[in-house]
C-alpha positions in Angstrom: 66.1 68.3 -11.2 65.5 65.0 -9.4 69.3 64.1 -9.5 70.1 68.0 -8.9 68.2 67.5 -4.8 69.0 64.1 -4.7 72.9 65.3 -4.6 72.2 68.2 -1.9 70.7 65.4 0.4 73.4 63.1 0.0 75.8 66.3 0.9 74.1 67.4 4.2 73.7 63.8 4.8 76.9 63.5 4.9 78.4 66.7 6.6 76.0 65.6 9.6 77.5 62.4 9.5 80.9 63.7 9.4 80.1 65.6 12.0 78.7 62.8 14.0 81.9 61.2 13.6 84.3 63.9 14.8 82.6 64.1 18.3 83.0 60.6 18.4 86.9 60.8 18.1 87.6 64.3 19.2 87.5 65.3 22.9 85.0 67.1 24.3 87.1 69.4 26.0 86.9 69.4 29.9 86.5 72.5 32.2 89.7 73.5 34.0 90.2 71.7 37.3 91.5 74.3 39.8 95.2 74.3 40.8 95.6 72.3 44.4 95.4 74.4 47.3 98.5 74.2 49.2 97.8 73.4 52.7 98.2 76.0 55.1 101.6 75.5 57.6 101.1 75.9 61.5 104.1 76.9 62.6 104.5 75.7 66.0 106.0 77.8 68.5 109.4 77.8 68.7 110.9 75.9 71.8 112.8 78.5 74.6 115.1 74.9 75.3 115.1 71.8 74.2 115.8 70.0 77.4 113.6 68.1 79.7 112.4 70.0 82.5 110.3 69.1 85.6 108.7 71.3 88.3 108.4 70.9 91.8 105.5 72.7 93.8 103.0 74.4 92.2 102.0 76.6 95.2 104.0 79.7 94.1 101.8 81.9 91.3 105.2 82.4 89.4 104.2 79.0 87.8 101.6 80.3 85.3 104.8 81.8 83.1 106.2 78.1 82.8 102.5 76.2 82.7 101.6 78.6 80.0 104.5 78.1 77.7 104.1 75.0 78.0 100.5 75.4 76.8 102.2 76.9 73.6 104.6 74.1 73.2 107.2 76.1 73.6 108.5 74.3 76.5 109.2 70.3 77.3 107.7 69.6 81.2 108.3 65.9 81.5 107.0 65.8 84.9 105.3 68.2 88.0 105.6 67.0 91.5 102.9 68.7 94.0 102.1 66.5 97.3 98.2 68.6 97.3 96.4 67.0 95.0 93.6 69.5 95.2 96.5 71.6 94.0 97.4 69.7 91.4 93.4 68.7 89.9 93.4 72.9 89.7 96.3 73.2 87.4 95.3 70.4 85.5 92.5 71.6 84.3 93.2 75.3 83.9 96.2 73.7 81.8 95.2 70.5 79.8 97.7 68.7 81.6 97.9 65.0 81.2 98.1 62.8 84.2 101.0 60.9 82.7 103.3 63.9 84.1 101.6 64.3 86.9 103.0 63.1 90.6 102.7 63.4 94.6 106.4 62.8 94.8 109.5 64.6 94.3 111.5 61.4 94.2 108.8 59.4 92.7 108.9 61.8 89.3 112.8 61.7 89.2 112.6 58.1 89.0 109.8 57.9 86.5 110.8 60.7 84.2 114.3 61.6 84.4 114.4 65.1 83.7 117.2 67.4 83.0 116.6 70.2 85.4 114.4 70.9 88.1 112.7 73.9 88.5 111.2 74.9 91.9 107.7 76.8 92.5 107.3 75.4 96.2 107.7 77.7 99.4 110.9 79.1 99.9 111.7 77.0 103.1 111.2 73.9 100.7 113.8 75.2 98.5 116.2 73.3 100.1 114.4 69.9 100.0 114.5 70.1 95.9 118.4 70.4 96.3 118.7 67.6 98.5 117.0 65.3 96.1 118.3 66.2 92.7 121.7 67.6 93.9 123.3 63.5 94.5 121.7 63.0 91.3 123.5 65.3 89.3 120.0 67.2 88.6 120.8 71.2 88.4 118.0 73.0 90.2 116.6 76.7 89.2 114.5 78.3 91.5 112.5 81.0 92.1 113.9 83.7 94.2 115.1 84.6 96.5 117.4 81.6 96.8 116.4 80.4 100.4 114.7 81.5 103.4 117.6 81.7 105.6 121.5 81.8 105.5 121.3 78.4 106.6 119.9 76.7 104.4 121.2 78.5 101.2 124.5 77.6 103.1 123.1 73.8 103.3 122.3 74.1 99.5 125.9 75.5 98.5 127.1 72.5 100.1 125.3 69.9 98.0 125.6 72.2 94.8 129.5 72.2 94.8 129.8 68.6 95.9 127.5 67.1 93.2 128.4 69.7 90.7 125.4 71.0 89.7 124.0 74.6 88.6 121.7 76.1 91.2 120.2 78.9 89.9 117.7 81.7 91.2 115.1 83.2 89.3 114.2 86.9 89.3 111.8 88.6 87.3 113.7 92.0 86.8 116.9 89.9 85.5 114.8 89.8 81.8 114.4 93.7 82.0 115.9 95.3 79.0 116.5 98.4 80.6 118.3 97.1 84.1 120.5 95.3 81.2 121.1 98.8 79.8 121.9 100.9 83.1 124.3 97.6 83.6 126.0 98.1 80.2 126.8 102.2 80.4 128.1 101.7 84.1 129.9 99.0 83.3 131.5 101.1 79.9 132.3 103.9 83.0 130.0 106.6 81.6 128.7 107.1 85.0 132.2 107.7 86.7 132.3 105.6 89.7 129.1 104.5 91.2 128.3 106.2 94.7 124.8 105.1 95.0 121.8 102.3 94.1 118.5 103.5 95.2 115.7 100.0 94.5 112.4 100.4 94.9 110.0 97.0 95.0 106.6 95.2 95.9 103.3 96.5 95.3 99.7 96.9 97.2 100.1 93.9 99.3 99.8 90.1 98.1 96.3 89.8 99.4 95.3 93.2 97.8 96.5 92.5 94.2 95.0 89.2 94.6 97.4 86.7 94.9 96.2 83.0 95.1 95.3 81.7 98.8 98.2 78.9 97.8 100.7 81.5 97.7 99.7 84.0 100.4 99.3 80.8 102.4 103.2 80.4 102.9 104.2 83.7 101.6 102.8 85.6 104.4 104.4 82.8 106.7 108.1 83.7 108.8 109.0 80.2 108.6 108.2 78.9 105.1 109.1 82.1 103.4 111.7 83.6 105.8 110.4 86.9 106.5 107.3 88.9 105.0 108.0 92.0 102.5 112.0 92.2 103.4 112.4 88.7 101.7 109.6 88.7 99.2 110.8 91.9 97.6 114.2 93.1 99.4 116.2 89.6 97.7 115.3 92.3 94.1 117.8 95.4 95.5 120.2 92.8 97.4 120.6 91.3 94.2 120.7 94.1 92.2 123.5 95.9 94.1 125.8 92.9 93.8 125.5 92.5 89.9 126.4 96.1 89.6 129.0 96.4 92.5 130.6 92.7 90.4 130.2 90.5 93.0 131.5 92.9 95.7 130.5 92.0 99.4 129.5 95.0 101.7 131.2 95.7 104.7 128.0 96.5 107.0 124.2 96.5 106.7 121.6 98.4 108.3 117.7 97.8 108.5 114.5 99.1 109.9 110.7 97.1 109.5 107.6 98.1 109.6 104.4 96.5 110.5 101.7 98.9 108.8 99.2 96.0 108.0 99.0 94.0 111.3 95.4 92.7 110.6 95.8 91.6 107.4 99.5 89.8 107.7 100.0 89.5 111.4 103.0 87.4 111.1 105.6 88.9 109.3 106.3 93.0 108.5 105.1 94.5 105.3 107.6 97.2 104.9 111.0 97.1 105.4 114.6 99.6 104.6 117.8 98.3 104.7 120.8 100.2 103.8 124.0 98.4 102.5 127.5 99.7 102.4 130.0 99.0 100.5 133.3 100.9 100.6 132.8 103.3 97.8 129.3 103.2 97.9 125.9 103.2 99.2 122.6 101.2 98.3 119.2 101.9 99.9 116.6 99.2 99.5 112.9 99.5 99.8 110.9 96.9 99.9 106.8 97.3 100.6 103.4 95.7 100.5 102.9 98.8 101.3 103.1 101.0 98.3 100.2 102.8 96.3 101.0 100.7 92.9 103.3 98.4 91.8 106.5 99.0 91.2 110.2 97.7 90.3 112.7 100.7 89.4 116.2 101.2 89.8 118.4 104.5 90.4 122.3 104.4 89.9 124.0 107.9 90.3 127.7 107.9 89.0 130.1 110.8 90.0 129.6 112.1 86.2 126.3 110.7 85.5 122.5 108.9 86.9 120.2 106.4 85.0 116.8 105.7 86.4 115.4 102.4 84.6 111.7 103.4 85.3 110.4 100.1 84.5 111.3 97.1 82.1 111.8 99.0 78.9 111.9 102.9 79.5 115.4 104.7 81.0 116.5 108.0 81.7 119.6 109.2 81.5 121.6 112.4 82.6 125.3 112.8 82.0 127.0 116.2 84.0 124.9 119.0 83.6 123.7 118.1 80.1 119.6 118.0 80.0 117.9 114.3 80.9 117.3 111.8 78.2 114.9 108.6 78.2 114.9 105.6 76.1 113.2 102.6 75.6 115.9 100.2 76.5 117.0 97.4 73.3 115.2 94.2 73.5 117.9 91.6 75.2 119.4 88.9 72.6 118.3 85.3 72.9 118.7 83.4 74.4 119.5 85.7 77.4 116.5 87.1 77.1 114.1 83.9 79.1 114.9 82.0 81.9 114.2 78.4 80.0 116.4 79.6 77.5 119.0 81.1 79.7 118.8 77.9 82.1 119.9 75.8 79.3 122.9 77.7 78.3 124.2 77.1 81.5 123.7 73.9 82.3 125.3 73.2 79.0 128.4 75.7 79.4 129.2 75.8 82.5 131.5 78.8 81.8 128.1 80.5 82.4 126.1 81.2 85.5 128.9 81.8 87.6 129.1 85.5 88.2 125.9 86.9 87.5 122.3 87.8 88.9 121.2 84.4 88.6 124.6 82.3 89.8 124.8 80.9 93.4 127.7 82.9 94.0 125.7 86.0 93.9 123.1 84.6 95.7 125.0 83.8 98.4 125.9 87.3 99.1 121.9 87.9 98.8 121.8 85.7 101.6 124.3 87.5 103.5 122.4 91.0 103.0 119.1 89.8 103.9 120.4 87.7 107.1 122.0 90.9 108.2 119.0 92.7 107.6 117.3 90.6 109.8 119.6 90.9 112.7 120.1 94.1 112.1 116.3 94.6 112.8 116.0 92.2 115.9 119.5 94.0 117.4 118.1 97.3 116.1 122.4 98.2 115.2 124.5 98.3 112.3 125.6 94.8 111.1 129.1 94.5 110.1 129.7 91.6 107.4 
């Protein structure tokens, strides 16, 4: 009996010791470490153009579109060039800007940073004094419209543009509307028979009402520094408009009345103006106001067989013959035609581009021509013949 318990001892003995020893050599298994998190990807924003741009002025509100991509990297400012420094503390701030691009000189930032293109956001009147820098440089310039404030000096500019060889560009909002692009394309295609007349309508409440920086309305509201008051401000859009769809055609005579509605609040320049442009086989009526009860851009073209009305930036109405009105949002435009950083660098690299089209000189010289004639026309109060 003795030997009989004796042996079941020794057994569970040695099971525990067995036991003992298999925890010593066998591995105590390990929870499951989690699979690495991948880390999330920030895209950044996809550059508009890869080149190095620079801006000179700051005083024209137009500059928050290139400041703000910037902001979003999608843009490369190497340099800004604004004399006011109060001016250029402001935009600083609101923009993170680092004083490293920052400058009181034109010439001074050229030297420093070398930038491919110049972009200019100064008063009109100092358009010219951007050209006369970078132009000997070989610097193309893009500004913002319209080109100049007189015939003079866009005549001055054309000068130093074909000498030096450079691009000199103008800027206008409505050239990224997809649905001026589209009334473009059908006229173009003929489905509007010939074109007999362009009816534009542009401006808005007034610069002051819609609450336009004191920087801008400053010069804007100036004769000198911008040219003329609501006939160049906003009559440059139809002038401009007319000569991309007439292809480059000059008119044979212009005629123009102005109005001076708002004599307290802008009692320099006129806030309303009409000018009516021929062109041998057809008509184009311009109206440019600070006078209007919202703002507005549009754009009628009626064909001998057809009419399109682009109501705004997307939405377009069509009627063909008798056949009932249709309207359309307008197709997006195709990059990089769709920006004016992207477009800019298209042509500075191709310089098959930019030549004959709403942004070239060569239009804007004939943009220059209406609007002079305008002018005269009003002072003369007769029919200008060009």
């Amino acid at each position: 009996m003795k030997i009989v318990k004796f042996l079941i001892c020794l057994i569970i003995v040695s099971g525990i010791s067995k036991s003992a020893l298999l925890a010593q050599v066998t591995p105590v298994a390990k929870p499951p470490v989690p699979a690495p998190v991948a880390p999330v990807n920030v895209t950044p924003a996809t550059l508009l153009s890869t080149q190095k741009l620079a801006i000179a002025g700051l005083a024209h509100d137009h500059v928050h579109n290139i400041l703000g991509d910037y902001r979003d990297g999608k843009v490369i400012i190497v340099g800004i060039a604004e004399a006011d420094k109060q001016l250029r503390d402001r935009y600083q701030k609101q923009y993170n800007l680092p004083d490293s691009i920052l400058f009181d000189d034109l010439k001074k930032m050229i030297a420093a940073k070398k930038p491919e293109v110049v972009l200019g956001y100064n008063p009109v009147a100092k358009h010219i004094d951007i050209v006369e820098v970078c132009a000997p440089l070989g610097i193309s310039v893009m500004v913002e419209k319209p080109l100049a404030a007189t015939l003079a000096q866009a005549s001055r500019m054309e000068f130093l543009a074909l000498k030096y060889y450079i691009k000199l560009l103008t800027n206008y909002e409505t050239t990224w509307y997809p649905s001026y692009q589209h009334v473009y394309d059908v006229a173009a295609k003929d489905s509007l028979g010939q074109i007999r007349k362009m009816v534009v309508h542009d401006g808005h409440q007034g610069p002051k009402e819609i609450g336009c920086s004191k920087d801008f309305t400053n010069w804007l509201t100036d004769p000198e520094l911008n040219g003329a008051g609501a006939l160049n401000d906003f009559g440059c859009y139809g002038a401009n408009l007319m000569t991309w769809l007439m292809n480059g055609q000059k008119p044979i005579a212009v005629t123009a009345v102005a109005r001076h509605f708002k004599r307290q609040t802008y009692p320099k320049v006129e806030d309303d103006a009409s000018i009516f442009v021929e062109y041998p086989t057809a008509t184009g009526i311009i109206e440019a106001s600070w006078n209007w009860p919202f703002s507005i851009k549009d754009l009628e073209v009626f064909g001998d067989e057809g009419y399109m009305h682009a109501l705004d930036k997307d939405n377009v109405v069509t009627r063909i013959n008798n056949n009932p009105a249709v309207t359309r949002i307008a197709a997006p435009l195709a990059a990089p035609d769709d920006n004016p950083v992207s477009y800019l660098q298209l042509v500075t690299r191709n310089r098959l581009k930019g030549i004959a089209d709403r942004s070239s000189l060569k239009y804007n010289m004939i943009v220059m021509q209406i609007l002079d004639a305008a002018k005269r026309s009003i002072a003369e109060g007769k029919r200008i013949v060009l």
